[in-house]
C-alpha positions, 0 to 999 in steps of 0.5 A, spaced: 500 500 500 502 506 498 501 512 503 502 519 503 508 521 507 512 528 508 518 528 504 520 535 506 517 541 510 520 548 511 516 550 517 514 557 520 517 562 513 516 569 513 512 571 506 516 577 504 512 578 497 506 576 493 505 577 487 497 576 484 499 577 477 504 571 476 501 565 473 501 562 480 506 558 485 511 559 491 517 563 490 522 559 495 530 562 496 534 556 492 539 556 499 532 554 502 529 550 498 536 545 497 536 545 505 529 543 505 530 538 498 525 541 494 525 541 487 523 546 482 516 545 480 514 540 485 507 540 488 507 543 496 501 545 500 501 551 504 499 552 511 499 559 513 499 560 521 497 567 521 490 565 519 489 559 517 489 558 510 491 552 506 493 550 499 496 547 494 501 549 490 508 549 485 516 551 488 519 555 483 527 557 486 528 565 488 536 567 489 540 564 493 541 566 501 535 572 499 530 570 504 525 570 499 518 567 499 513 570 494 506 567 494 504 568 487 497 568 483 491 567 487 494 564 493 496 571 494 489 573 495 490 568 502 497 571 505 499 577 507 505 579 507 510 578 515 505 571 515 508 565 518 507 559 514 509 551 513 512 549 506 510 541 506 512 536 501 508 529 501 510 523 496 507 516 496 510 512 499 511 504 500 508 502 507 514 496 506 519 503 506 517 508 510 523 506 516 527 508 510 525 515 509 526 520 513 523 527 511 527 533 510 525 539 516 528 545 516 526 550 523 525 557 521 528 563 524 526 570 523 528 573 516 527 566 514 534 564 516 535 557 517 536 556 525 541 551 525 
């Protein structure tokens, strides 16, 4: 049986932009996104702690070591910019594999520095 797992999750981010023109996606700095092991175009959900909102949506890389998270096209309706959100990542995964798996969790500091 194949189940659901998280693979990866960038908890409590700061939004630092929107944009409600683009086409649609998350922004995420590179550096963030290799830490987290993420991977462009990969499909994340988003929870925003903030206010509750959840959806769904693709990672498109922003500059290395630029802090930046933009919320782009209609998801920007459901953030505003300073909310705390989680970034997760869910694969199907093996029930005969899951003690082989170990999610990629990356713990946020203000700024969205990494607090290591």
């Amino acid at each position: 049986m194949m189940i659901p797992f998280l693979v990866s999750k960038i908890h409590r981010a700061t939004v630092t932009s929107t944009d409600k023109n683009y086409n649609g996606s998350i922004s995420i700095d590179s550096y963030l996104m290799d830490k987290a092991n993420l991977k462009e175009f990969q499909k994340v959900e988003i929870y925003n702690i903030n206010n509750g909102n959840r959806f769904a949506t693709y990672v498109i890389p922003a500059k290395s070591k630029s802090g930046i998270i933009t919320i782009n096209g209609a998801a920007a309706h459901l953030v505003n910019i300073g909310d705390k959100i989680i970034i997760a990542a869910y694969a199907l995964i093996d029930e005969k594999e899951l003690e082989l798996v170990k999610p990629s969790i990356v713990l946020m500091k203000d700024n969205n520095c990494v607090d290591e």
